[in-house]
N, C-alpha and C positions, 0 to 999 in steps of 0.2 A: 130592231132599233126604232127608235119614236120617228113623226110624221115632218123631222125638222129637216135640212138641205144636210148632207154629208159633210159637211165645214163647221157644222154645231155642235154635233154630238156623233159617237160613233156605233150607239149600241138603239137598239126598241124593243116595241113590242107585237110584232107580228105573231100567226100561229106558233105553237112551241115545235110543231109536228114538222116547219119550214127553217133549213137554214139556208141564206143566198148569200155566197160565199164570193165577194168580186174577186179572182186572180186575176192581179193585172200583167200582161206580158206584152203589151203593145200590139194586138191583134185582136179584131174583132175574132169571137171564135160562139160558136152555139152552147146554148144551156146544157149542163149533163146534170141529171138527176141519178144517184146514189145512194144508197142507204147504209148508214154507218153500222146498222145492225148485222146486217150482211154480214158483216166483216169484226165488228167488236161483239162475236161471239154470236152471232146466228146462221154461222159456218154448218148447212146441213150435214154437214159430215161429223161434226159433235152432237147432235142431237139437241142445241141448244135452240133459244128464243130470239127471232130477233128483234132486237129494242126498239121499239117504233114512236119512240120520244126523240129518234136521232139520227134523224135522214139530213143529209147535205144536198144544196145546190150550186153546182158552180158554176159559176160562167165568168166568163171574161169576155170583158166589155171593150172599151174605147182605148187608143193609145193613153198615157200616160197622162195627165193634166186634164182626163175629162173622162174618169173614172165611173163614174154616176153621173146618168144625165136626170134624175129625179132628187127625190127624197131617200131615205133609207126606211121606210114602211116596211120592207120585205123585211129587214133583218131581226130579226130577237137578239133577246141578250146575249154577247159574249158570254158561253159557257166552256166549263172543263173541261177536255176528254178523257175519260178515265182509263187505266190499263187494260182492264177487264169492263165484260159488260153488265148490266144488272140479272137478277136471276130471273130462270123464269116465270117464276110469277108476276114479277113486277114488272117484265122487261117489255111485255103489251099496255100497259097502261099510260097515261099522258103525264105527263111530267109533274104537275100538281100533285096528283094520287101518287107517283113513284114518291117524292120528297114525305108525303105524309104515312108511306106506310116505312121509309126507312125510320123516319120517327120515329113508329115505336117500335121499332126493334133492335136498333144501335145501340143505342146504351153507352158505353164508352169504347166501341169496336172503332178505331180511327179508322179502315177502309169501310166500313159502312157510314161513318157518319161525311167521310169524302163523298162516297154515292150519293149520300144526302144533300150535301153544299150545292153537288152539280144537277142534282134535280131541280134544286130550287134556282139556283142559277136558272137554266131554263124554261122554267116557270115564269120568271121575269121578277126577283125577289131578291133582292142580290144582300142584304141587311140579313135575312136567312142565309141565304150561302155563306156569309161574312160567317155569322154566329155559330154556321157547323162546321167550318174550316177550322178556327181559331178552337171550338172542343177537339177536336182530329190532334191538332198541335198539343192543344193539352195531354192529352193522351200516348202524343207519340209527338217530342218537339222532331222529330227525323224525317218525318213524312211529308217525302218532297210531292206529292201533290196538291196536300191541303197547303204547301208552299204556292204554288203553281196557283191554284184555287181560287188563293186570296190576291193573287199578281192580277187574276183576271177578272174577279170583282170588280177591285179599283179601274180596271181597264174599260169595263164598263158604265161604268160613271160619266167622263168625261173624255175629250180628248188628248189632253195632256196624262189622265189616269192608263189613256193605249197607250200611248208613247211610252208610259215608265212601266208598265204591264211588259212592251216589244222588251226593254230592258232590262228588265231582272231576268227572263227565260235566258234571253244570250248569256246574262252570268252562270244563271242552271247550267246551260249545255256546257259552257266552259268547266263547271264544276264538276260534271256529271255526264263526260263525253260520251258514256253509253247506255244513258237511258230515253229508254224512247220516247216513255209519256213526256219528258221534257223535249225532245225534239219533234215531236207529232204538234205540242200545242205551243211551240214556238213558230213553226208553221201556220198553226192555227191562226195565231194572233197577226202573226203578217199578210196572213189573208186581209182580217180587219181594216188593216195598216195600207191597204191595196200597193203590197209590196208583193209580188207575182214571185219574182226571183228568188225572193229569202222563201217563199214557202215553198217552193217546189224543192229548193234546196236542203231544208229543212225538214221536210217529206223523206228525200232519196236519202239522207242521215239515217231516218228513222227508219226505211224497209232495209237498208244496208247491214245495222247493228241486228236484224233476225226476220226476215223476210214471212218465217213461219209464225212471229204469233200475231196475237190480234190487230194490234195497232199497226207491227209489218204488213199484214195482209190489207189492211186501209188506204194506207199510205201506199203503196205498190196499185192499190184500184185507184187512186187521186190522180196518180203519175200518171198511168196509161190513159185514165177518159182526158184527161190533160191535153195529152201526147198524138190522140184521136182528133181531138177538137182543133186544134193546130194545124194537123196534115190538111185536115178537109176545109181550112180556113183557107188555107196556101191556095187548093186548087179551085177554091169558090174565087 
């Protein structure tokens, strides 16, 4: 997210390779660094890649009303999470190259050209993400990601863009009580929102509805380094 006070904007452009994720829960608690690759299909146990466009940082900061005591420099763009991860070939490369080589090969595939939206999301492009969500729809008006996609474009824009971003996922998930990606990146975005509660809530939704696949397996690693950070805050 850009170099403005957190009351301007919600989103910048920090590395693509960094997300710093404030959960707020009213407790100072230590940094946990996680890699969402780990988990959205770099699970050694599949023999897969892990995607190295899409490591989280989370920490939680200050009581409530004093969320960030800086700038938002650390954060990049509000991006998707997508259900699955990218392949592996793509799935070491940096988020620019990922967006450019979904390029050419989508063609009119709506899950790849969502991998595409959300690379470039991440890239810091969000007028590309706009333009590969909205082909996604074309292709498939059903595809609740490139829905989700396009909630979090806007979301990254401005702050009232989060606020109606937080808003339409709550209608997803009410729509859509058992899909993850919309409960994973409902969380997501109330991360943004430095609303602690709604995401950890929104987390334990998402490992609940299938603990075993990707986004389960995330969301169950969120909860506990979470859960970790907490305990050892209590006793510090």
């Amino acid at each position: 997210m850009s170099t403005t006070e957190p009351t301007n904007t919600p989103t910048g452009r920090a590395r693509p390779t960094v997300i710093a994720v404030v959960v707020v829960v009213g407790l100072v608690l230590a940094a946990i660094v996680i890699g969402v690759g780990a988990t959205l299909g770099g699970d050694p146990s599949d023999g897969s890649a892990v995607d190295k466009a899409q490591p989280i940082v989370v920490g939680v900061v200050v009581p409530p009303g004093q969320e960030l005591t800086g700038g938002t420099s650390s954060l990049p763009p509000l991006a998707l999470i997508t259900a699955t991860a990218a392949p592996r070939a793509i799935a070491g490369l940096p988020a620019a190259q990922q967006a450019a080589r979904y390029a050419a090969m989508a063609g009119n595939d709506p899950s790849l050209l969502v991998k595409m939206g959300a690379a470039y999301q991440r890239a810091g492009d969000p007028d590309a993400a706009a333009a590969a969500y909205n082909k996604a729809l074309a292709a498939d008006p059903n595809s609740l990601e490139a829905k989700i996609g396009l909630a979090l474009v806007d979301g990254s824009r401005s702050d009232a863009g989060l606020q109606a971003a937080g808003q339409k996922l709550a209608v997803f998930t009410s729509e859509y009580p058992n899909s993850q990606v919309a409960w994973f990146n409902r969380g997501w975005v109330d991360a943004y929102l430095r609303d602690g509660n709604g995401s950890i809530a929104a987390w334990e939704r998402t490992a609940a509805i299938d603990p075993a696949t990707s986004l389960g397996k995330t969301a169950t690693g969120l909860l506990a380094r979470i859960a970790r950070a907490q305990k050892a805050a209590k006793k510090g």
